[in-house]
N, C-alpha and C positions, 0 to 999 in steps of 0.2 A: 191499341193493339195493332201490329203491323205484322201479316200474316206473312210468311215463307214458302216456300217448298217444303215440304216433311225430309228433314236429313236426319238423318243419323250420326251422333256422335262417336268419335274413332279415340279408343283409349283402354288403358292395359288393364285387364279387370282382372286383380292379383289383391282387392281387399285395401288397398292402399290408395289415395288422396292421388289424383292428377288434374295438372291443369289443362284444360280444353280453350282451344283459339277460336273464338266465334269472330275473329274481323271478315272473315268470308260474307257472313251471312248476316251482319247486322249491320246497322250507321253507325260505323267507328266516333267511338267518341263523343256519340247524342244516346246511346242506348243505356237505358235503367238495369233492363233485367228482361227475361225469357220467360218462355213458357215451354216445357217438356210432356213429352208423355213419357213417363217410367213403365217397360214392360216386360215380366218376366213371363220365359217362353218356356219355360222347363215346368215339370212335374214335381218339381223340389224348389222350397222356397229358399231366399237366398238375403244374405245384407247389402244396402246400398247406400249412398249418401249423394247427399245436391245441396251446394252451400258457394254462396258469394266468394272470390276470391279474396282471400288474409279473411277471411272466419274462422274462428274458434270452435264452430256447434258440433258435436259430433254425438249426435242422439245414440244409448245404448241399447234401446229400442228401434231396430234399423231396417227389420224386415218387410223384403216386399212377398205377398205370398204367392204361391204357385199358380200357373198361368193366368193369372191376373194384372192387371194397369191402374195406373193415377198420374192423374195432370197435376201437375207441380210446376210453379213459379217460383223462382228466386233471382237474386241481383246477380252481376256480373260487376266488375271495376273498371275503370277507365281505359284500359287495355285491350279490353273487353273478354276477362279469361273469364270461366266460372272453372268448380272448381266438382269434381265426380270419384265414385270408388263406387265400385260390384265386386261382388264376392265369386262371381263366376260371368262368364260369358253370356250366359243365356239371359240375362240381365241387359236391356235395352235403352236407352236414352234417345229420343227423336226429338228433335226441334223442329216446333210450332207456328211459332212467333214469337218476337221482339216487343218491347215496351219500350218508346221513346221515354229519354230523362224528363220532357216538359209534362210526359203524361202518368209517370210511375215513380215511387219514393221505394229503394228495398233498403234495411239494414244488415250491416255487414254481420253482428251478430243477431239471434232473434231473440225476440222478448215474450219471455215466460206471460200467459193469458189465462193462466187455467185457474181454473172456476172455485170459488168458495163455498157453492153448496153441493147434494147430491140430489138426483131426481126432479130437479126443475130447471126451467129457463134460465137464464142470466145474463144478462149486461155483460158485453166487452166493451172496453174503453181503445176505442184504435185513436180517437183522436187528441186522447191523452199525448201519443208519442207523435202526432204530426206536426206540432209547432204551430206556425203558421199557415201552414198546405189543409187541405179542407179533403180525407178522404172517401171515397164513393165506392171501392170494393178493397176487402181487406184480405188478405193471402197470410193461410197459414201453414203450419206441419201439424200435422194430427199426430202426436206418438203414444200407442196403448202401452200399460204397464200391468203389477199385477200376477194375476195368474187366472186368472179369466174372459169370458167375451164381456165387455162394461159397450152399452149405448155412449151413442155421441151424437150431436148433431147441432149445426150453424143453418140460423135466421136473420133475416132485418130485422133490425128494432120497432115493434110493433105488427109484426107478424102475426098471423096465426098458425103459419103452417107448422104440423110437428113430425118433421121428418127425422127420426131416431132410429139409430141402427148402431150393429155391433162393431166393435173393433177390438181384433184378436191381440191378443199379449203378445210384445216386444213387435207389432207391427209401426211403421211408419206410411203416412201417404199424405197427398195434399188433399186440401179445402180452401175453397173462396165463399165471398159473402158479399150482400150491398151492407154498407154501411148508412145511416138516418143521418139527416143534418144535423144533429148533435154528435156525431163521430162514432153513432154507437152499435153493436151489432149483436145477436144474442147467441150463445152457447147453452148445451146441454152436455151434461154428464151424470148418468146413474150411478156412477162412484168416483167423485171427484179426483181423490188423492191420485188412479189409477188413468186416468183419461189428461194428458198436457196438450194443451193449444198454446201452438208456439208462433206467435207474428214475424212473419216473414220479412211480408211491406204494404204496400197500399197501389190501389190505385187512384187518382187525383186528377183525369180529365178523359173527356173522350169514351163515354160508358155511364147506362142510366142504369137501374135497377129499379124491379119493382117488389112492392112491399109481399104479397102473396104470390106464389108459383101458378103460372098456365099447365095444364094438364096437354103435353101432346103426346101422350104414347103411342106407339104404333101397333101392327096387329100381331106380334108375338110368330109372325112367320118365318123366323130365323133366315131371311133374307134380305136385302136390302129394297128399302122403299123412300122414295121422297118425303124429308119434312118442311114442311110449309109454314115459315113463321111469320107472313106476312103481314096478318090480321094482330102482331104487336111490335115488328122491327121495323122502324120507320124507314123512308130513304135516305142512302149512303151508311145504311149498318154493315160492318164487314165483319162481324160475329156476333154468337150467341151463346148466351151462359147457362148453365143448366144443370141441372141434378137429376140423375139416374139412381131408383130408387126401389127397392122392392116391395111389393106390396104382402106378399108372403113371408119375409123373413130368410128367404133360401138365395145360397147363392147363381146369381144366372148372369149368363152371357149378355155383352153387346160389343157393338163395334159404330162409331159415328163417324162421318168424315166430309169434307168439302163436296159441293156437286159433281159429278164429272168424275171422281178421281177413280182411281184401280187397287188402291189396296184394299186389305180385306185383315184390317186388325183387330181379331174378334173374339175377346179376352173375358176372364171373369169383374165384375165388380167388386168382388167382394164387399156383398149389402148393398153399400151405395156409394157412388162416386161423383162428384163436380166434377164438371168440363165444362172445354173451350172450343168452339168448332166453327171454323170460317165459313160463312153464306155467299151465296152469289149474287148479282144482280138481282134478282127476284127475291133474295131473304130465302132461299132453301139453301138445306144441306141432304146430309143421307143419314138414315139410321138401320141398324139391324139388331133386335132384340130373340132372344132366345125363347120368350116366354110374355102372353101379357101381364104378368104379373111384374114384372120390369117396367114401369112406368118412367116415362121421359118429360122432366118439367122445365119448363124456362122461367128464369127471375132473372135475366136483363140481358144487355147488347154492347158491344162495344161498337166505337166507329174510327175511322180510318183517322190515325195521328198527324203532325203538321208533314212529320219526315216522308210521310206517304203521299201527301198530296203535294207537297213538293217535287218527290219525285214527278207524277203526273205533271205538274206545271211546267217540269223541267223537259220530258218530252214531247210538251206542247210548243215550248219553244222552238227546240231544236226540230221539229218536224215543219215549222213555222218558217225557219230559217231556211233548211232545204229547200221550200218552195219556192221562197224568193228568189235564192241564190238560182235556181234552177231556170225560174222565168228570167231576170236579167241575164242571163247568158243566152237561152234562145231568142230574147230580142236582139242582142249586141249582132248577134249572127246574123238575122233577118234585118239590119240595116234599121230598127226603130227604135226609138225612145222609150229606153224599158220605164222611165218614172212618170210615163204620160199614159194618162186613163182611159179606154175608149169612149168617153165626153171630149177630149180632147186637153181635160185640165189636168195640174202635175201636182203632184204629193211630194 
């Protein structure tokens, strides 16, 4: 995962399919897929869509609901479009981060995951669809159907944790997961027919997971305070995964974000939501929960992609070269031998 600036995506929200040009913001040409936050800022819930460019998927269950968010991941094509529709303005799309191709698989259409029983766990097969690629987090589209609120919830394989929570009819939102080295990850749905887990894509390097969630909630002071994940991000993690969850069943506010930063986008979960949230040096970010009953869990990390430490190596160079270039020229000036060492030997 290769973290961004938070941009906003600029595009005509009239209900209809446009293509958006991320070569500004991503490595043209080496990038898989994204990571958004979807936000809707109105009091009135509204349709949207996020789908790889040349997809077909157009979920009829579409809604995001009122002032509420979800981090959503999907592909992009070699262009690097992806491809967007809101049904109204108030309807947001912020870019996150990028996923290098060496570290992320998305499919152009997604593949149908949903669950064969109702009111238990169950087996996702992600690495049915990887081929030869060995996935470690799996990216889906949650879309409720029905005519009721039906539970949902994603785990590792072998988990215990049982985070279940509702999901309103004809909503859409995203969810991620670690996936087990058998490819495998687990679903729930208290009414199968009505609950689809749709595979997006995968993730396949660069990001651990862990089997059960760390508890870091914070103290429901609907302000922002430092979260500390030091005590399980090792060094050079440049994110954290995590699930916001209610312990009550009601809906409440949160808002997460980079150390340092100034926004303040501080939305409903509606129940519960996975995220993606970049740390600093230290493994912090920020959190601001509305309530403690909002609980904040981590179950894994990503870390910086090759395209990222490339970059870094790249202006290690070039600052490298600066200085050279910089000393040889104040020698040539001062009459000395700029490739003689003060030993008096030469390189």
């Amino acid at each position: 995962m290769i973290p961004v600036t938070r941009t906003k995506l600029s595009f005509t929200a009239d209900g209809s399919w446009h293509d958006v040009d991320l070569s500004a913001y991503v490595d043209a040409g080496l990038t898989a897929g994204i990571m958004l936050i979807v936000i809707n800022t109105s009091v009135t819930e509204y349709g949207f869509g996020i789908r790889k460019n040349g997809s077909t998927d157009d979920f009829t269950s579409d809604v995001i609901e009122d002032t509420s968010h979800s981090w959503y991941a999907t592909g992009i094509d070699g262009d690097n479009i992806v491809e967007v529709r809101a049904d109204n303005s108030a309807v947001e799309f912020w870019l996150v981060a990028y996923m290098a191709s060496s570290e992320a698989t998305f499919f152009t259409n997604s593949i149908s995951k949903d669950l064969s029983s109702s009111g238990v766990w169950e087996d996702i097969d992600v690495g049915a669809e990887a081929g030869s690629e060995t996935p470690l987090v799996a990216f889906f589209a949650l879309v409720g159907g029905g005519y009721n609120l039906y539970e949902w919830g994603l785990r590792k394989n072998g988990s215990t944790d049982d985070f279940t929570e509702d999901i309103y009819d004809g909503d859409t939102r995203g969810g991620f997961i670690g996936v087990d080295e058998n490819g495998k990850c687990e679903g729930f749905a208290d009414y199968h027919n009505y609950t689809h887990f749709e595979l997006i894509g995968y993730l396949k390097a660069n990001v651990s997971t862990l089997t059960n969630a760390v508890d870091y909630g914070a103290s429901g002071a609907a302000a922002f305070e430092d979260v500390d994940f030091s005590d399980d991000l090792p060094a050079g993690s440049n994110g954290a995964l995590c699930l916001f969850f209610p312990a009550n069943g009601l809906e409440l506010s949160f808002a997460v974000r980079e150390k340092g930063a100034s926004y303040d986008s501080y939305y409903d979960a509606v129940k519960q939501q996975h995220v993606w949230v970049e740390v600093d040096s230290n493994m912090e970010a920020e959190q601001k929960v509305q309530s403690t009953y909002l609980g904040l869990w981590l179950w894994g990390y990503t870390q910086a992609a090759a395209a990222e430490n490339m970059v870094a190596l790249q202006k290690g160079f070039i600052s490298g070269y600066h200085c050279f270039v910089n000393q040889f020229v104040r020698s040539r000036v001062a009459g000395l031998d700029p490739y003689k060492l003060p030993d008096g030997s030469k390189f």
